[in-house]
C-alpha positions in Angstrom: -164.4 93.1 201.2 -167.6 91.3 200.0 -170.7 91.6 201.7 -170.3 87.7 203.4 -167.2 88.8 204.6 -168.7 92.4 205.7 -171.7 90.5 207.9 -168.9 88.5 209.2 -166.6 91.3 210.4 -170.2 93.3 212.0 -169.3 90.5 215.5 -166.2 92.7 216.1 -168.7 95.8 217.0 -170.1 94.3 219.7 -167.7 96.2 221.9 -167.6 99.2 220.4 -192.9 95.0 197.4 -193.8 97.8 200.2 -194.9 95.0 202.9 -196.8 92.3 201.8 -200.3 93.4 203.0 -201.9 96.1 204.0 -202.0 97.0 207.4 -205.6 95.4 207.5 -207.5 96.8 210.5 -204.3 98.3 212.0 -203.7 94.9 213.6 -200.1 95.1 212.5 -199.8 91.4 212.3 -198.2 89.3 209.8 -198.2 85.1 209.3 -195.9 85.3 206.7 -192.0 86.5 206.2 -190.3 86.0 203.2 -187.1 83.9 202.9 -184.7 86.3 201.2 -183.4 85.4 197.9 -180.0 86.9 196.4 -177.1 88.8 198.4 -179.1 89.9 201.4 -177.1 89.9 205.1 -179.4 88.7 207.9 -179.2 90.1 210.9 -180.5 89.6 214.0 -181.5 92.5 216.8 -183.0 92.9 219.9 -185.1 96.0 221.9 -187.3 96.8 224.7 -191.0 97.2 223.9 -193.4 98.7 226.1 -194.8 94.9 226.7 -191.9 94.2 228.7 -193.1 95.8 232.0 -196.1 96.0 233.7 -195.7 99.6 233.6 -195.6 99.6 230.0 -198.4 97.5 229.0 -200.1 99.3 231.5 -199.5 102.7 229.5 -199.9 100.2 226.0 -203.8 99.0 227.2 -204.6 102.7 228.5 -203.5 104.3 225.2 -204.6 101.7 222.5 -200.9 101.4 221.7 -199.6 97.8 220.4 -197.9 96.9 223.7 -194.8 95.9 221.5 -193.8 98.9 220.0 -190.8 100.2 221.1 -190.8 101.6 224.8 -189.2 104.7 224.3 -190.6 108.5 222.6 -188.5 108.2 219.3 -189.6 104.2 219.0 -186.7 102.7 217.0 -187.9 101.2 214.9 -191.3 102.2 214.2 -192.8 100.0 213.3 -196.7 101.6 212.8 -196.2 102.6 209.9 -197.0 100.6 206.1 -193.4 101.3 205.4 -191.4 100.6 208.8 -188.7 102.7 209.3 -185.2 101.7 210.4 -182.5 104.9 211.8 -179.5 104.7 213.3 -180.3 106.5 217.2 -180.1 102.9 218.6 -176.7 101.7 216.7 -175.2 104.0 214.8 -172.7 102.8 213.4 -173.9 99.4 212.5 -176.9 101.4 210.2 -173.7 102.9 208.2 -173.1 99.6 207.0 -176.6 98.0 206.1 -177.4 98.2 202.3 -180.5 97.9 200.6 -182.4 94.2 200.4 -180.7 93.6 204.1 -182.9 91.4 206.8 -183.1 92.5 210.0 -185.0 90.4 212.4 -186.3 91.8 215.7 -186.7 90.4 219.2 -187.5 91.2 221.9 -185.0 91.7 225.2 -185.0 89.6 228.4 -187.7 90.6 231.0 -189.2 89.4 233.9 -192.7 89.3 232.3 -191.3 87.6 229.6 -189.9 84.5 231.7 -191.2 82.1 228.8 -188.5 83.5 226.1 -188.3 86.5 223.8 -190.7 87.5 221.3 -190.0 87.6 217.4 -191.5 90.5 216.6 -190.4 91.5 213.0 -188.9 90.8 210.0 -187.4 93.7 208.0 -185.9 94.2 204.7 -184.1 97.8 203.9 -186.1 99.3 200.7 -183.5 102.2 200.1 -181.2 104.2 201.8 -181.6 108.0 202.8 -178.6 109.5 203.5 -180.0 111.9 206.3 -183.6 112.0 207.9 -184.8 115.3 206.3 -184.7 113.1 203.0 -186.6 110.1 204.8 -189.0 112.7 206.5 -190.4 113.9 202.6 -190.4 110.4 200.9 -192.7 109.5 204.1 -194.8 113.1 203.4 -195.1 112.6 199.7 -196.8 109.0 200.2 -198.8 110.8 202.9 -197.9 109.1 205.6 -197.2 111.0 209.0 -193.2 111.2 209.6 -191.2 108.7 211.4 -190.9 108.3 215.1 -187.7 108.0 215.2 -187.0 110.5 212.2 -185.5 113.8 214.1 -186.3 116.5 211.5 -187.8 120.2 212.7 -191.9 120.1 214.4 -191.6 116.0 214.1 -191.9 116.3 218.4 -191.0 113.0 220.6 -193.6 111.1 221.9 -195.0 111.8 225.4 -193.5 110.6 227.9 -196.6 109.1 229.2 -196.8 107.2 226.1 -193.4 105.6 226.8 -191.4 103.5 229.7 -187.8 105.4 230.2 -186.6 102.1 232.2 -187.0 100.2 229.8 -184.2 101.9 227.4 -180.6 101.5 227.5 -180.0 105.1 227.8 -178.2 105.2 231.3 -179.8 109.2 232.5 -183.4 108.0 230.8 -185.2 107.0 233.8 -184.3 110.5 235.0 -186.5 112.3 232.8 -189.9 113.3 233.4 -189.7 115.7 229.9 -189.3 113.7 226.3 -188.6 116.6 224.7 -185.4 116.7 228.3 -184.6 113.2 227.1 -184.9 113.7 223.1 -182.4 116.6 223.6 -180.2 115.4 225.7 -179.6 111.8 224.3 -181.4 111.0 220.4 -180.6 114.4 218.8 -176.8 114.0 219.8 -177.1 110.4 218.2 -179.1 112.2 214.7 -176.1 114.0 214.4 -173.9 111.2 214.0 -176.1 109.0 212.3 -178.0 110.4 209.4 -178.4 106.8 207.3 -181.7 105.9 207.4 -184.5 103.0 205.9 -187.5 102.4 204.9 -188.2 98.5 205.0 -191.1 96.2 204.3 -192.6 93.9 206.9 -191.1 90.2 205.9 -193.4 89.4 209.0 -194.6 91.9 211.7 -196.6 90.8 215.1 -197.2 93.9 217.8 -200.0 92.3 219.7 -199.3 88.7 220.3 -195.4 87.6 218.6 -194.0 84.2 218.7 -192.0 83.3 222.0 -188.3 81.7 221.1 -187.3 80.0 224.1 -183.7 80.0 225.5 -183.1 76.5 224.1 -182.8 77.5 220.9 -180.6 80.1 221.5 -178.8 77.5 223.1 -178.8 75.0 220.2 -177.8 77.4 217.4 -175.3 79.0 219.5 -176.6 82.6 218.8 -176.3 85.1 221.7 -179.2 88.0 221.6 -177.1 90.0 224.2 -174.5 90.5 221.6 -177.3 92.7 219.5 -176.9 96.1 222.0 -174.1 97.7 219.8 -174.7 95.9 216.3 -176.9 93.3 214.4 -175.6 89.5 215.0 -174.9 88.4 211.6 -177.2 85.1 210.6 -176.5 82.0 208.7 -179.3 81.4 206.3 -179.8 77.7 208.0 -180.1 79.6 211.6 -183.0 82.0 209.9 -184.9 79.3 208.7 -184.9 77.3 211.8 -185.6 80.6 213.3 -189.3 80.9 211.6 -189.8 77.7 212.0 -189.6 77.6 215.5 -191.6 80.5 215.8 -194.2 78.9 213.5 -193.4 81.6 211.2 -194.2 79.7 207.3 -191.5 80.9 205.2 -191.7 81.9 201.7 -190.2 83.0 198.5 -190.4 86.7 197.6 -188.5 88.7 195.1 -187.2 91.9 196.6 -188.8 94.8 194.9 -187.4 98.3 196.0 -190.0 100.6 197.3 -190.5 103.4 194.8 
């Protein structure tokens, strides 16, 4: 199987250059992705960042967090970091199949605050696989960067819980927990076990403060269903991408994919 026909199978699982710039002044904002070039699969996810509650922009304004990082305390992805960092506690087995030079494009799920349309959020292409987290957790250390969120690996701690939103996750028992460390336990360490590929990416495009709304219509027009992303990535047709960025007033642009070191 070639990897067309390997993005192609990924809609049967739905029932089952470092980054451009700089993160200049920590805004974590991007007005540029990169139209891939070469054998790359495009992919298209979605997640719950703290910016889709009151409660969790709330806990976003009072904390100086970038109200669209992930809502939960192992933030998958994390995205605050120069080298964003793609594992496998959200969808497991869909990470086993990703290879490096991969897109994966990030929006936002439905909300009630978000009435408008989702967010674009990201633009992410794989750098190089780590075939378990411990391996990811020392690349990250020897660049001197802090470990990733969402990189289980001994004294690398969840978040707060008072630096998350538990109701925002898909995690059924979540809510229930007034404890990360309770809710790490008990749900993203069973999910480590079982899913030890891992990424580092660079930021094609990256936007935690103020992202680009895609309204339904367009989901509408290009008959793509963001629903179908809870399991696996929804495989993208080049033209779909592009019409994607444009929408979002994203300018697309030619970049050769240069593996991270």
């Amino acid at each position: 199987m070639d990897r067309n026909e390997a993005a192609a199978s990924m809609s049967r699982y739905y029932t089952n250059a470092e980054s451009i710039s700089s993160l200049a002044d920590r805004l974590l904002c991007y007005d540029i992705a990169a139209a891939p070039t070469g054998g790359q699969v495009l992919y298209l996810l979605s997640y719950a960042p703290l910016a889709n509650s009151t409660y969790g922009r709330g806990v976003a304004a009072q904390n100086g967090i970038a109200p669209y990082v992930d809502a939960s305390c192992r933030r998958e992805p994390d995205f605050e970091l120069d080298s964003a960092f793609v594992s496998g506690l959200c969808r497991p087995r869909f990470i086993a199949t990703l290879a490096v030079g991969d897109v994966l494009v990030y929006v936002t799920k439905k909300s009630t605050v978000h009435r408008e349309g989702r967010r674009l959020v990201a633009v992410l292409q794989l750098n190089r696989p780590f075939a378990s987290h411990a391996a990811a957790a020392a690349w990250y250390q020897a660049k001197g960067l802090r470990v990733p969120y969402s990189c289980i690996v001994p004294g690398n701690d969840p978040l707060p819980i008072d630096l998350t939103n538990p109701n925002m996750t898909s995690a059924s028992r979540a809510a229930q927990y007034a404890d990360s460390k309770v809710w790490d336990r008990f749900v993203y360490k069973p999910r480590a076990k079982g899913s030890v590929k891992c990424f580092p990416c660079s930021a094609l495009f990256l936007n935690l403060h103020a992202p680009p709304i895609v309204n339904d219509e367009f989901w509408v027009q290009f008959g793509c269903d963001p629903k179908r992303t809870q399991n696996a990535g929804l495989a993208l047709q080049q033209g779909v991408y592009d019409a994607l960025l444009k929408h979002a007033g994203i300018l697309p642009v030619s970049i050769p994919f240069v593996p991270l070191a």
